[in-house]
C-alpha positions, 0 to 999 in steps of 0.5 A, a space after each residue: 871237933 865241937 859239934 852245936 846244935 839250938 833251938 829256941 822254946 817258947 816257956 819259961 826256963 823252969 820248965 825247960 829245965 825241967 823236961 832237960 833233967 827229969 826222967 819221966 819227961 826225957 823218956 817222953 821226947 828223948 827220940 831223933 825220929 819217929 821209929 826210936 824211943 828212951 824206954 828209961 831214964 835216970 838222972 842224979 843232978 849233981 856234980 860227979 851224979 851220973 845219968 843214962 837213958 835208953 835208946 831203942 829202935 821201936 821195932 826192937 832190931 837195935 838199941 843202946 845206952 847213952 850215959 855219962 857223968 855231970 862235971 858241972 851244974 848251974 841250976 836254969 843255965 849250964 849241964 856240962 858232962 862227960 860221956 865215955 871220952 867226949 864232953 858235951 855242955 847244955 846251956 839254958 838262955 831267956 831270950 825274946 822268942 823264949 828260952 835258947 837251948 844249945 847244946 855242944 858235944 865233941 863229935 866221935 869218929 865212927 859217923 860223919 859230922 853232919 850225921 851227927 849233927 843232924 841226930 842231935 838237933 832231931 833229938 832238940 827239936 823233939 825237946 823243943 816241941 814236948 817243952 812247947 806242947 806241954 804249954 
């Protein structure tokens, strides 16, 4: 099942790609709640480059890696990649209000759906705002 997840930031597109692809930003907003952070990040933006970030609980009680392989790129547009067996796919869109960001991801079967949904559209909120503060 595909899961989408939007929100709409008020910057220009280069910039929201930016803080998307960027390590140091990614460590910055990359968190769906307070009590979590991405203590690092790596990207190779390229086809086939690979990705991962950190996710720990701030408390130290749990974390995990999040990583994956790019399968496509259009510069300002479209991230697709793979993660483990799923896909996910990242588009960039100018829009009146700013710059629409959707992200698309095949749900896993360990968690409900609307958990799920829920933790990546926290975690694109959290984008959403970084991208807005940074202004």
């Amino acid at each position: 099942m595909k899961i989408t997840v939007s929100t709409t930031v008020r910057a220009p597109i280069e910039q929201a790609w930016r803080a998307y692809t960027t390590p140091d930003d990614i460590t910055l907003w990359n968190a769906a709640s307070e009590d979590w952070h991405t203590t690092r990040a790596s990207v190779d933006l390229r086809v086939g480059g690979a990705f991962s970030s950190r996710m720990e609980a701030k408390d130290g009680s749990m974390g995990f890696d999040f990583a994956g392989t790019y399968t496509r790129i259009e510069p300002l547009q479209l991230i697709e990649y793979r993660f483990g067996d799923r896909m996910a796919q990242v588009e960039f869109a100018n829009g009146v209000e700013g710059v629409r960001v959707t992200v698309t991801f095949d749900s896993e079967n360990t968690f409900p759906v609307e958990q799920q949904r829920a933790g990546w559209q926290a975690i694109l909120d959290s984008f959403g705002r970084y991208v807005a503060a940074r202004q």
